[in-house]
N, C-alpha and C positions, 0 to 999 in steps of 0.2 A: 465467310463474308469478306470481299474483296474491299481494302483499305483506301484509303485515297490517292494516293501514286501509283497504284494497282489501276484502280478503276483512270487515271488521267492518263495513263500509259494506254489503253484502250481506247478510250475518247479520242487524244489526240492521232493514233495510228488510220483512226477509221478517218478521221475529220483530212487529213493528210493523204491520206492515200494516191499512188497516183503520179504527185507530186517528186523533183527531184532537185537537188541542189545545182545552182549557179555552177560552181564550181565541182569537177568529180565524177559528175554524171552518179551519185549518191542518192537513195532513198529519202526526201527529205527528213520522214521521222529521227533521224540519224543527228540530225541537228537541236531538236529540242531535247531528247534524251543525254548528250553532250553536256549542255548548260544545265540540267538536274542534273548530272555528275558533279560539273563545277562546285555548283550551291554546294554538293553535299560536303564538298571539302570546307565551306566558310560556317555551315549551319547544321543544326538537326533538327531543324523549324518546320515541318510537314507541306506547313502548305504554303513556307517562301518554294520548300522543292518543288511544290503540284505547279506554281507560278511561271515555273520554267519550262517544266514539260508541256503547258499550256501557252507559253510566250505568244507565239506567233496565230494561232485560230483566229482572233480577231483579224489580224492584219493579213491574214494570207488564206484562209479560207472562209466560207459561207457563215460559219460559228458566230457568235452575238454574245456579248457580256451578258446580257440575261440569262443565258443559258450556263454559262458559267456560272453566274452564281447561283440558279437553281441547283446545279449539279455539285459543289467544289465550296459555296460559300462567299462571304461579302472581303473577306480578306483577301482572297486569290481572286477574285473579279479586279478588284481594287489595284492589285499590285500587274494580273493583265491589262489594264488599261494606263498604266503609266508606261509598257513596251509596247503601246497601239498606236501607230503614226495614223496622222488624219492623210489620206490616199489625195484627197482632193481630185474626185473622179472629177473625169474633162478634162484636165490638165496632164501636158505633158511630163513623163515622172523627171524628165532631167532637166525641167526649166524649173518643176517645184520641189527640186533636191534639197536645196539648201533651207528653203521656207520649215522646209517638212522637221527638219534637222535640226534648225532653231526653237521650233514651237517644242519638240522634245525635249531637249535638253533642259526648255525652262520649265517642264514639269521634272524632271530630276532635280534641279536645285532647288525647285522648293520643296521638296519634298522629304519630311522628317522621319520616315520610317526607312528603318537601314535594311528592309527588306528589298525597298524598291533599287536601291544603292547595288546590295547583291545581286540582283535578277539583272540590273545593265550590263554589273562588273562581267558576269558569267556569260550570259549573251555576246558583248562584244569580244569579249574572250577567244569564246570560240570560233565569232567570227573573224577576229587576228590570227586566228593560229591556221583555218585557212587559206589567207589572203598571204602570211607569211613563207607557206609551203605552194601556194602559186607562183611569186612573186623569186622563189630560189630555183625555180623554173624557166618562166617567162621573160622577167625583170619588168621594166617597164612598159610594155604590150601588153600586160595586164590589165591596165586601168582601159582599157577601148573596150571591152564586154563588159563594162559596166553603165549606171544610168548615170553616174557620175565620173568624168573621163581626165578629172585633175585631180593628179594625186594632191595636192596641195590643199585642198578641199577635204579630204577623207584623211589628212594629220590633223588640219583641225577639229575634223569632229572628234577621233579617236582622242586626240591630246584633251579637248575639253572633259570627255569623261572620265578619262584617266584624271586632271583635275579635282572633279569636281566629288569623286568619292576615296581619293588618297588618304584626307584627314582620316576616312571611315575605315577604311580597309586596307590600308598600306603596311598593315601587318602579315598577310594574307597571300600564301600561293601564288594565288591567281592574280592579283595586284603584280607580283613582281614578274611573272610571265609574260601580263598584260604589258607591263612596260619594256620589257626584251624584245618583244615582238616590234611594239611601234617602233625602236631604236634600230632593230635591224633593217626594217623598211626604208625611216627615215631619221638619220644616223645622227644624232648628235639632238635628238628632240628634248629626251630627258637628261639629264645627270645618273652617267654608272650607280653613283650610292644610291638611285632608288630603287633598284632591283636586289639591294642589300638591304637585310633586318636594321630595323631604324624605330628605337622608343621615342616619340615625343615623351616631354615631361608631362604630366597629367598634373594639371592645380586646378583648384577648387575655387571659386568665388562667392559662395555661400559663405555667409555674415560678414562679406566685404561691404566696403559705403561707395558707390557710383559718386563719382568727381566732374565726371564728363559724356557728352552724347554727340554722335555726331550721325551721319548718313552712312556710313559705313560701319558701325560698332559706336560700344561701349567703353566708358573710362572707369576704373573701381581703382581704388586704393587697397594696396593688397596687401602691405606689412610699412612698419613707420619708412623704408628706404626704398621701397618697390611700388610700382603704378603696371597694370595688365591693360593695355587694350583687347577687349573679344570682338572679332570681327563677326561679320551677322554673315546666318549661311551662306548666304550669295557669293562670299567670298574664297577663293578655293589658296590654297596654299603657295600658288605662281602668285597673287595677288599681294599677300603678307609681303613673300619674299621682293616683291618689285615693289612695294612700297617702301621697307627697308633700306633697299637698295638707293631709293631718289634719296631717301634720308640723308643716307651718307654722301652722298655726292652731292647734296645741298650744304652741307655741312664743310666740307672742303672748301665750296665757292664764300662761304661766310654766313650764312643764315644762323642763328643759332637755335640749333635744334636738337633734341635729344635722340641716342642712340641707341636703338634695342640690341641687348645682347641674345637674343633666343627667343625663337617661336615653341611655344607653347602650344598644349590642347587641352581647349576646358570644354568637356562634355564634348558634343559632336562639331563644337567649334573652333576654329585658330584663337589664340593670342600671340600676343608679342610683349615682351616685359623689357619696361622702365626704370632705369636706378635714377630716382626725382625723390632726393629724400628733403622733408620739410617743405614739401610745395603744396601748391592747388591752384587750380584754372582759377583765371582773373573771373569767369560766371560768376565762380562762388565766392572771390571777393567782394566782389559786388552786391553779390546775394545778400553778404555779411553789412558789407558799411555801403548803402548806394550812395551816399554823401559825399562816397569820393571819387564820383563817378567819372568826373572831369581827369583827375592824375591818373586811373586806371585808361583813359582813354588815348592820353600822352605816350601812355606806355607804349600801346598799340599804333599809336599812329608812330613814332621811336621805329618799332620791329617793322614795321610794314614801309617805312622809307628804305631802311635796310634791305629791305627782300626787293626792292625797287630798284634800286641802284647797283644791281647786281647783272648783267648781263650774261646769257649763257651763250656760247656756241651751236650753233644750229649741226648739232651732229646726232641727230635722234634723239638723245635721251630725255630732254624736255618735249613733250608736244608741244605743236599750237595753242592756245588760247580760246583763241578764234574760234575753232572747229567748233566746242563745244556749245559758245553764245550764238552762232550758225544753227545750232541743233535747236539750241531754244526757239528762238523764231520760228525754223521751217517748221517746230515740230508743236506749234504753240499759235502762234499768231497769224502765223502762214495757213492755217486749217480754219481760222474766222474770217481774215480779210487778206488778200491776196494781195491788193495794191498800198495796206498798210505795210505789211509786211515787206515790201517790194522799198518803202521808204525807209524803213529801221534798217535793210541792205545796205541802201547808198548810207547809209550814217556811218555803218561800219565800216564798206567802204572804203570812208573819207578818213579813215583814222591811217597815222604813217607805221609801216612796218614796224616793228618791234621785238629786239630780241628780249627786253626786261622780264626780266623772271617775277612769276605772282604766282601766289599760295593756291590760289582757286578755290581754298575752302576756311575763306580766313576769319574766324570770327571766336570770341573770349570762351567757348568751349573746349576750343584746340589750342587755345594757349597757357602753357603753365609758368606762373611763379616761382623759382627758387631762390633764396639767397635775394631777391628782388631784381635777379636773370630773368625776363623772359624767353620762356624755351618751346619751340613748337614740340609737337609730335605727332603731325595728322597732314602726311606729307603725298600721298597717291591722287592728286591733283595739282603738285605744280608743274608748272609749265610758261612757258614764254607770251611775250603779249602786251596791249599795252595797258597801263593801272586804270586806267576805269574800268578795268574788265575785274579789275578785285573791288576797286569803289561801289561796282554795283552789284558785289555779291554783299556787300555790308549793307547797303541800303536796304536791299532783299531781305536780311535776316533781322533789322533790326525796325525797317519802318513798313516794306511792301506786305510781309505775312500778317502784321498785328492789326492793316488797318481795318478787315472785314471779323476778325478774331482776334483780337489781343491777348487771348488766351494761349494762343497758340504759342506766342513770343517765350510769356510767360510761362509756359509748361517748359521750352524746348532752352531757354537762357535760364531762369530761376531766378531770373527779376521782373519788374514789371515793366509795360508797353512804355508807360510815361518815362520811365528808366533809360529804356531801350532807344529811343527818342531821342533824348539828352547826350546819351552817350555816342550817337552818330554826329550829332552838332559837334560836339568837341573832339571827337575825330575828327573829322575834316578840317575843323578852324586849325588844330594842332598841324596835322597832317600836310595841306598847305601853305602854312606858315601866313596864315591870312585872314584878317579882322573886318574887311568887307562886306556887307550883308549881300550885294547884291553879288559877288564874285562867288560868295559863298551858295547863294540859291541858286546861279545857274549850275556849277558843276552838280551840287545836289538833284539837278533836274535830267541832267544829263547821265547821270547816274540810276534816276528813277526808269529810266528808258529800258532799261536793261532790267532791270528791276520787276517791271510788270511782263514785260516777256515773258523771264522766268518763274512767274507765279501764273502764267494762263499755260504755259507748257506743261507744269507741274499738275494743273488740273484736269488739263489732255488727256496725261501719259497713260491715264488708265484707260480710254476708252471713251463712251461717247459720256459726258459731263451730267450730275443730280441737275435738278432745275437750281439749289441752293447755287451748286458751284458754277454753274453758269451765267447768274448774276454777278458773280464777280468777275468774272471775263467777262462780263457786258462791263463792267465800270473799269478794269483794269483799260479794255478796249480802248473806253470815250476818252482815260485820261493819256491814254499814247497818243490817239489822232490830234489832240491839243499840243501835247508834245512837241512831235514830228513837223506840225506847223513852225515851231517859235526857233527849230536849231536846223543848221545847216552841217553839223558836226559834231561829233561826240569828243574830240579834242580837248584839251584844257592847258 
C-alpha cells in the first residue's frame, strides 16, 4: 500500500504533466519535489512534506482543495491553501502582482502553525536558488521575463518572508541559504551574521504578572530588575530591531527612555528586555491610588512637553506624523463622507510644518515609573509633527474609545472611564500651563477632531462595519461635522 508522499508524488506528476518551468526549460514536477527535499531537511512531519509536493495544484493546475483533502486530509488542504495566491482571473498578472503578494503574505503572519512557515521557507527557497543561478548568468535582464519587471519589488517580497519566519526558523539550512541567495542578488539586504548559527535566548513568561498592553505587544514583569516586552506575531525581527534602534536615538536627543539590552524569543514570538528595577506603568499607579490622578497626570504632561521640545532633523530617521492622521481620514472618514473628509484635510492643512518630535503612542501604559523617573519604552511610533497630533492620540485613548464602551478604556488602562476623563483634563490644564476653561475646551475640541477619525478608521479597517459599530460612526460622524463648522484650524 502506497504511503502518502508516495501516492502525492503521483498525484502531483499526473496533475503537472506537461507543464515546464520559467526558468530551465525543466519538467515542472522538478520544482514541487525540490521543496519536499527542503521540508525534509527542517521536518519529519509527513504531511508538512505531502504540503509541498502538492504546493502548487491549486495555483497552477485544474486540482481544487476539495480534492485534496479527500485524497491527502484537512491538514495538507490547509497548509495548500496558505501557498494558493487568489489569480484574480481578468486581471492583468503584472498590474495584480503586488495585490496578490500582499494578500499572501498576510496569511503567513497570521498564521501560527510552523508548518505553513516551513512550506514558504522551502518554496521560496527553491525559488531563490533558481532566480540566483539565472541572475549569475543574465544579471539584470533577468527580471524582463518576468510578470514582475522591478527587482526592487521581488527584494521586498523575498525580504518580507525571509522576515517574517526568521524568529521560527533561523536555525535552519534553508533559512541561512535563503538569505545568501537574497544578499547575492541584492547585496547588503541582510546582515552577514544571519547566514551564521545565531541562539536567541529562550525565556519563559509563564507565572510572570503583565504591567503593561499596548498595540503592538505585551508588558510582564519578568524578575524584581527586568521588564520583557513580547511583541505580537505581526511583528518580525526588522521591527524589534528598528524599534530599538529609535530608542536609542531618542535617547541621545533627550527623551528619557529605557534601553533594551537584547532581543529575546518567547515561544514563536520576539521580546526585548528591560533593566527597570522597582518600577510600573503610571496605568497601574493609577490603578492602585486613582486619587492621585492629577500628579500622575503632571507627570505626563512633564515627559510629554519634553518629547515636544525636542526637534529632529529631517534626515529619515523619524517619519512624518502627518502620513499616518492622513491614513486615518482617507481610511476612515474619507469612506463615509467625502466632503467631510475634504474638511478635516484643509484643518490639517492649516497646521505649520513641524519638525517636534511626538511619541505617537503616548499614553500611562507605555510609560514607566522608576525612582519616580518617568521612562518610556514603546518607541516604533515616534516621529516628527505637530503636538496635537499626540494631544489627540490622548483624547482617543482616554475620552473617544470610552464614550460608546467604557469598558473598553477600562479593560485596555485598568481604571475607570470617569478616571480616564479626569486625567485628560489635567493633562492638558498641566500640559498647557493653563486654567482657562474656555482655552482649555477648545484645544480639547480640536483634539477630539482627530480623535473621532481615528475611531471611525479603526472601525473600518476591518472591512464593511457590524450595524452596532456603524452607529458609532454615525455619531462619531455628527460630532465632526459640528466640529469642522466651529474651527478654521487645528493650531493652538
Amino acid at each position: 500500500m502506497m504511503n502518502i508522499l508516495e501516492e502525492a508524488i503521483i498525484y502531483a506528476t499526473i496533475m503537472h504533466q506537461g507543464k515546464i518551468r520559467k526558468f530551465g526549460e525543466t519538467p515542472y514536477i522538478l520544482h514541487p519535489l525540490e521543496v519536499a527535499q527542503i521540508l525534509a531537511t527542517m521536518t519529519d512531519d509527513q504531511e508538512i512534506i505531502t504540503a509541498g509536493i502538492l504546493h502548487d495544484i491549486v495555483e497552477d493546475t485544474d486540482g481544487t482543495l476539495g480534492e485534496i483533502r479527500s485524497r491527502f486530509g484537512d491538514r495538507v488542504a490547509e497548509l495548500v491553501s496558505s501557498e494558493s495566491e487568489n489569480k484574480y482571473p481578468g486581471e492583468d498578472s503584472a498590474a495584480s502582482w503586488k495585490k496578490r503578494k500582499e494578500e499572501s503574505l498576510k496569511v503567513l503572519r497570521n498564521s501560527t502553525d510552523i508548518g505553513v512557515r516551513m512550506l514558504w521557507l522551502a518554496d521560496k527557497l527553491a525559488n531563490m536558488r533558481g532566480l540566483a543561478g539565472v541572475y549569475s548568468e543574465k544579471g539584470e535582464v533577468m527580471w524582463q521575463s518576468l510578470n514582475q519587471k522591478d527587482p526592487d519589488m521581488h527584494c521586498w517580497y523575498y525580504k518580507s518572508v525571509a522576515e517574517i519566519t526568521e524568529l521560527s526558523l533561523n536555525k535552519t539550512g534553508a533559512f541561512k541559504e535563503f538569505i545568501k541567495h537574497i544578499n547575492f542578488i541584492w547585496p547588503g539586504t541582510f546582515d552577514t551574521e544571519k547566514t551564521k548559527y545565531k541562539k536567541y535566548r529562550e525565556v519563559s513568561i509563564e507565572g510572570c504578572k503583565q504591567i503593561g498592553r499596548g498595540a503592538k505587544g505585551e508588558v510582564y514583569r519578568y524578575d524584581d530588575e527586568l521588564v520583557i516586552k513580547v511583541f505580537n506575531e505581526n511583528n518580525t525581527y526588522h521591527d524589534v530591531e528598528r524599534e530599538i534602534a529609535l530608542s536609542r536615538k531618542a535617547f541621545i536627543l533627550g527623551i528619557p527612555t529605557a534601553i533594551s539590552f537584547g532581543i529575546v524569543s518567547v515561544g514563536d514570538k520576539y521580546g526585548a528586555m528591560y533593566e527597570l528595577v522597582d518600577s510600573d506603568t503610571i496605568s497601574r499607579c493609577i490603578e492602585r491610588a486613582p486619587s492621585r490622578v492629577a500628579e500622575y497626570a503632571g507627570t505626563m504632561a512633564e515627559l510629554a512637553r519634553t518629547i515636544h521640545g525636542i526637534e529632529a532633523d529631517d534626515d529619515g530617521t523619524f517619519p512624518e506624523a502627518l502620513e499616518r492622521i492622513r491614513e486615518y481620514i482617507t481610511g476612515g472618514i474619507g469612506c463615509e463622507d467625502e466632503a467631510l473628509a475634504a474638511k478635516c484635510m484643509k484643518l490639517l492643512d492649516s497646521l505649520p510644518a513641524r519638525n517636534t518630535l511626538v511619541h505617537g503612542d503616548f499614553h500611562t501604559g507605555n510609560v514607566f515609573l522608576q525612582n519616580s523617573e518617568a521612562l518610556l519604552i514603546d518607541m516604533d511610533r515616534i516621529s516628527r509633527g505637530h503636538p496635537i497630533f499626540e494631544l489627540s492620540d490622548l483624547y482617543y485613548f482616554y475620552n473617544t474609545l470610552g464614550e460608546e464602551s467604557p469598558e473598553v478604556i477600562e479593560g485596555f488602562m485598568g481604571f475607570s472611564y470617569d478616571t480616564a476623563k479626569e486625567f485628560f483634563k489635567a493633562f492638558l490644564k498641566e500640559y498647557l500651563g493653563e486654567a482657562d476653561e474656555k482655552r482649555l475646551r477648545e484645544v480639547t475640541e480640536k483634539a477630539s477632531i482627530l480623535g473621532y477619525a481615528r475611531l471611525i478608521r479603526k472601525l473600518r479597517k476591518k472591512g464593511k462595519p457590524s450595524n452596532e459599530a456603524q452607529k458609532v460612526i454615525d455619531s462619531c460622524t455628527a460630532k465632526l461635522k459640528q466640529l469642522t463648522e466651529k474651527y478654521d484650524t487645528l493650531d493652538f
